[in-house]
N, C-alpha and C positions, 0 to 999 in steps of 0.2 A: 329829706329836707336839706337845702343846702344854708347853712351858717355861716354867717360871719362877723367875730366879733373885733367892736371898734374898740381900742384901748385907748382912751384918751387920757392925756397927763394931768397930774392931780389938778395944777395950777391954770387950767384950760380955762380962755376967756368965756364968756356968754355969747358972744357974739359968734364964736367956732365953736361952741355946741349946737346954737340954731342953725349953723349952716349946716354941719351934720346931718341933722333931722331935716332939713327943709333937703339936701340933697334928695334924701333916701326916701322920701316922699315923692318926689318927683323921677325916682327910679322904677318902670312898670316893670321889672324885673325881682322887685323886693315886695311880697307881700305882706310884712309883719314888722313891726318895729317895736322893740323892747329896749326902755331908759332904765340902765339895773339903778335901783336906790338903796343904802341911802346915797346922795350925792354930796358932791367935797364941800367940806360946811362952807366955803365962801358962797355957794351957789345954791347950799341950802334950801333958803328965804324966796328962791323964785323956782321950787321943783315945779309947782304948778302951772306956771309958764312956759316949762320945756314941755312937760307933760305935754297941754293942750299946742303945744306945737307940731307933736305926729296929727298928721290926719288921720281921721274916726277910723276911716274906711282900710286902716294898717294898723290900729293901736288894738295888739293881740292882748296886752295887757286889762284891756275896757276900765280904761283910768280918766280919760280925758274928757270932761268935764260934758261935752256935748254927749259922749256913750255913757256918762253916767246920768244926767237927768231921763235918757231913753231908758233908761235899766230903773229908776223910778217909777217911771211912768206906764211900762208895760209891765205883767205880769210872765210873759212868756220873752224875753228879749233873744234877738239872734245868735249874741254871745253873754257869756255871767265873765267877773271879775274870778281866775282860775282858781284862790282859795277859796271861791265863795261856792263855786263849782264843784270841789274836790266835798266839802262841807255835804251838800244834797246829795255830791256821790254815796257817802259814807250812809247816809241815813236812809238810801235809799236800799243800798245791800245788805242792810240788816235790817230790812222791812219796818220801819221804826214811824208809824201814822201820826203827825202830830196835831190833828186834829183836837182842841181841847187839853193838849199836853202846853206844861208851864216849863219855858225854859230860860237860863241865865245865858248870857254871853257876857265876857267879860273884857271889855277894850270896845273904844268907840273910833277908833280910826274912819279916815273918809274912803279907805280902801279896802276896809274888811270887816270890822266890827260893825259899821252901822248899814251897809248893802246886805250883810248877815242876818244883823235883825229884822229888816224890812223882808227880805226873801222867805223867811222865817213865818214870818205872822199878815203875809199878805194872805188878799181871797182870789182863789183862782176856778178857773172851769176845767184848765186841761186835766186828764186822769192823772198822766204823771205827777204835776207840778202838783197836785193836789194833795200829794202824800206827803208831800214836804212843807205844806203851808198852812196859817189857820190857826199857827199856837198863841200863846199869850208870851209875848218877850219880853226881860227886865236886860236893860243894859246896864251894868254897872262898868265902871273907873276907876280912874285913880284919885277921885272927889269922894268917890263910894266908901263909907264910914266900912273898917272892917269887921262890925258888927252887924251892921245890915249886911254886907256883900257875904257873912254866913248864912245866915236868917233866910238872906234869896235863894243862895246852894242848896241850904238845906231842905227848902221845899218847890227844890226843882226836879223834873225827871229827865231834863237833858242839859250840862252844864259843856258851854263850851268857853276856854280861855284864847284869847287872841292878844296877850300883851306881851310873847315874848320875854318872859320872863317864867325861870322853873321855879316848882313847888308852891303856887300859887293857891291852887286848891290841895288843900289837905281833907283828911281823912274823917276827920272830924266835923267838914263842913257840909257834908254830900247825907244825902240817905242812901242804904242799900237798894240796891235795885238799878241805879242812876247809869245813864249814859252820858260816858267824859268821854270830850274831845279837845285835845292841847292842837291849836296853828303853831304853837311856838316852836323853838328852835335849838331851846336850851336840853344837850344830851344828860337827861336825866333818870330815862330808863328804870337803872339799876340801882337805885339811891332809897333809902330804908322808906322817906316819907312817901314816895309814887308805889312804894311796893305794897304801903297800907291802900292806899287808894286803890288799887290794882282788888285787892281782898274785897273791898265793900262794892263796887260798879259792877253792872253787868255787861257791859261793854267800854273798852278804853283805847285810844290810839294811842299808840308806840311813838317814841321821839330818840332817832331819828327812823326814817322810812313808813312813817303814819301818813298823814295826812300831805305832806310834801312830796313823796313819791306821786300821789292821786293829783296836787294841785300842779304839776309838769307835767301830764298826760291831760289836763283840761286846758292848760296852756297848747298844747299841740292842737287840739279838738279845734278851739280860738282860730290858731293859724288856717286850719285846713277849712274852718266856715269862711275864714276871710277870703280866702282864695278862691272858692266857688263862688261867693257874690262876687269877686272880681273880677270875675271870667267872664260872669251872667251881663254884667256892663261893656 
C-alpha cells in the first residue's frame, strides 16, 4: 500500500482543508482517505462537514454520514467502522455466541460506541455475523449515574469501555467470569486496579497492542474492499 501523509498547519483555513479532500477524491489514483481526529479546535465544530466531504466510495474510515446510515440499515454492510471491526474480530476468536448474552458498552460516540451497540444487538441471517448479534445492550455515559453504570457491569457477561479514559471499570464492578474489552488508549496495563480486573475476567484486552493492533488491520481490510469495488466500476 502506498501512503501519503498530508501534514497540514495547525492554523489551516476551511476552505484548504475541503480542497484537500475534494482534490484527493477526484484523484483515481488514491483509493482511501483517512481525516486523522481530533481536529484543531477552531475547526472542531464542523469535523462533520469535512467528514462528509470524502466521498463514500474512499472513506476507509466508514464515518461519513451517507456509509453510516448504510451501516444502519444493513445488517451485513461492505465495510464496518475499523474499531467496531476489530470489536467482532475479538469476539469472534474467542468463540464468544452472544446470543441471549447481556452486555454493557460504555461511551456513546457516533463513531464507535453507538454502531457498537447496534452491531451488537442486531438480528441477522448470515452464520458469521450471527455469532456476534442478538445480545441485549445497555449503553451507558457520562450521564450514567455511577451506581447504575456498576449495577449494569455487574450483571453483564461482556463489558466493553469506549471512553478513552483508564481504570474505568474496576474490579468491583464486573462479575467473575466477564469478558472486558478497553477501545481506549490510556497505557494502563500494569497499574494495581487493571491487574484486579485482570484476576476476576475471563478474558481481557491489553492496552496498548489489544484491540488497536486488530482495529489497523480492519482499517487495511476497509482500504483493500474499497479498492476492489473500485476496480469492479
Amino acid at each position: 500500500i502506498e501512503f501519503q501523509a498530508i501534514n497540514h498547519l495547525m492554523h489551516i483555513a476551511p476552505s484548504n482543508l475541503i480542497d484537500t479532500i475534494n482534490r484527493l477524491n477526484n484523484d483515481d489514483t488514491v483509493d482511501g482517505i483517512i481525516l486523522q481526529l481530533p481536529l484543531p479546535l477552531h475547526l472542531v465544530d464542523k469535523t462533520e462537514k469535512f467528514i462528509d466531504a470524502i466521498r463514500s466510495d474512499k472513506d476507509v474510515d466508514d464515518h461519513t454520514t451517507s456509509n453510516y446510515n448504510s451501516y444502519r440499515q444493513t445488517s451485513i454492510p461492505p465495510i464496518t467502522i475499523p474499531v467496531v471491526a476489530a470489536v467482532r474480530e475479538i469476539l469472534l476468536e474467542i468463540n464468544e455466541p452472544l446470543q441471549g448474552k447481556d452486555i454493557v458498552t460504555i461511551g456513546r460516540s457516533k463513531y464507535i460506541g453507538t454502531p457498537l451497540a447496534l452491531m451488537l444487538s442486531q438480528s441477522t441471517t448470515d452464520s458469521k455475523s450471527s455469532l456476534i448479534s442478538g445480545a441485549t445492550v445497555t449503553i451507558c455515559h457520562g450521564d450514567t449515574h455511577l451506581n447504575n453504570l456498576t449495577w449494569y457491569c455487574k450483571n453483564s457477561d461482556i463489558v466493553i469501555s469506549t471512553v478513552g479514559r483508564a481504570k474505568v471499570v474496576q474490579h468491583r464492578m464486573i462479575k467473575e467470569g466477564v469478558v472486558v474489552i478497553d477501545v481506549g488508549i490510556s497505557k494502563s496495563w500494569t497499574d494495581k486496579a487493571v491487574t484486579k480486573v485482570k484476576l476476576v475476567a475471563r478474558w481481557i484486552t491489553p492496552v496498548s497492542g489489544g484491540v488497536s493492533r486488530i482495529t489497523v488491520a480492519c482499517l487495511v481490510s476497509n482500504l483493500l474492499e474499497l479498492a476492489r469495488q473500485r476496480q469492479k466500476k
